[in-house]
Every structure is written in structure tokens, then in C-alpha cells.
C-alpha positions in Angstrom: 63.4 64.0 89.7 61.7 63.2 86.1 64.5 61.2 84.4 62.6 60.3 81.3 62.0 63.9 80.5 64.5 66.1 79.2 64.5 69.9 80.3 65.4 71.2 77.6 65.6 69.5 74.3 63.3 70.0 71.0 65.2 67.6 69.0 62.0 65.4 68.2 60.0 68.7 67.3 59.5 70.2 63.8 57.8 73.1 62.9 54.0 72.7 62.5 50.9 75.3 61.9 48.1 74.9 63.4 44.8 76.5 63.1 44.0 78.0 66.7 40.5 77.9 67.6 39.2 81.5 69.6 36.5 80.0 71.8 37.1 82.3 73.9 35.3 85.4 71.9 32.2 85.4 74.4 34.6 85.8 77.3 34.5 88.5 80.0 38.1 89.7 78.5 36.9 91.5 75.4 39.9 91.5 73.9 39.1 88.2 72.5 36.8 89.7 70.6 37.1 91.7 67.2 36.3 94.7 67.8 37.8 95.1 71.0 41.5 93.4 69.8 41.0 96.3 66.6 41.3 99.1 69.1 44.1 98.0 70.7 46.0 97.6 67.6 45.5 94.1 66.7 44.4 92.8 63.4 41.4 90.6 64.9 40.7 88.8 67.8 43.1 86.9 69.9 43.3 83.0 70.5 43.3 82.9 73.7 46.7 81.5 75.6 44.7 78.7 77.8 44.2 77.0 74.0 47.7 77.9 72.7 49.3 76.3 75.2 46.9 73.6 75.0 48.4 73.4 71.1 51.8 73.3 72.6 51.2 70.0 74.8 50.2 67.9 71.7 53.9 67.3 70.3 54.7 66.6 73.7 51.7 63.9 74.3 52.8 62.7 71.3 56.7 62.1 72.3 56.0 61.5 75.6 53.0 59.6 76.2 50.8 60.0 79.6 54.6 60.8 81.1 54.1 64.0 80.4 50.3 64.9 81.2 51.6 63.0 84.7 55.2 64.4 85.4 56.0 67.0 82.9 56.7 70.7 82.8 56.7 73.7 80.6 57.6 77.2 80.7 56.3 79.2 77.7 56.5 83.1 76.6 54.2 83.7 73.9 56.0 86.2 71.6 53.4 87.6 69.1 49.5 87.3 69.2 47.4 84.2 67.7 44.6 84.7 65.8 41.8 82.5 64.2 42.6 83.3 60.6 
């Protein structure tokens, strides 16, 4: 049982923007490239989720400390597509 970590609370976050880095554009999985992302509707390439949710740790690093990286969880749903710019 993690005591010192709620599961389910964002009462210490506040909305932030970020500007995702794609690193992932030479990857197998094309559509994290431009032209690929284009033809499936997209506006550009997308960031991929591996660094989004890396994004989504930080706050929680932050609040948290090492507790988290050693004992916390997440569950996350990505609702619309990240892009570079």
C-alpha cells in the first residue's frame, strides 16, 4: 500500500504547455514522421506517447520526489495527438 501517494488527486497541478520533442521521426512507425502522419489525416508528425508520458511524470517528480519514480502509478488515455509545433 503507497500511503504517501494519493490515487487520485491533481490538486497540486496547474495547467502547463510544454513543447514536446518528436525524436521519434526516424522510427520504424512512420507515422512519426510528416509525411506519413499527413496521409492519415494529421496535421504533422506525432510526438510520440513514450515522451508524452515522460512529460507527464515531471509534475509528479516534482511533488513527489524519488517516491514516485520508486512507488508510484499512472494510468493515462491520451485524448488528441501531440505534435512538435
Amino acid at each position: 500500500m503507497i500511503s504517501d501517494i494519493p490515487t487520485a488527486s491533481t490538486d497540486f497541478l496547474s495547467p502547463q504547455q510544454i513543447l514536446a520533442l518528436n525524436d521519434a521521426e526516424s522510427s520504424e512507425n512512420r507515422i512519426h514522421s510528416d509525411d506519413v502522419a499527413q496521409r492519415y489525416g494529421f496535421t504533422g508528425a506525432l510526438v510520440s506517447g513514450v515522451n508524452i508520458f515522460g512529460y507527464l511524470t515531471q509534475p509528479l517528480v516534482r511533488h513527489y520526489g524519488a517516491a514516485f519514480l520508486e512507488r508510484g502509478m499512472m494510468d493515462v488515455l491520451f485524448l488528441k495527438p501531440a505534435y512538435q509545433d
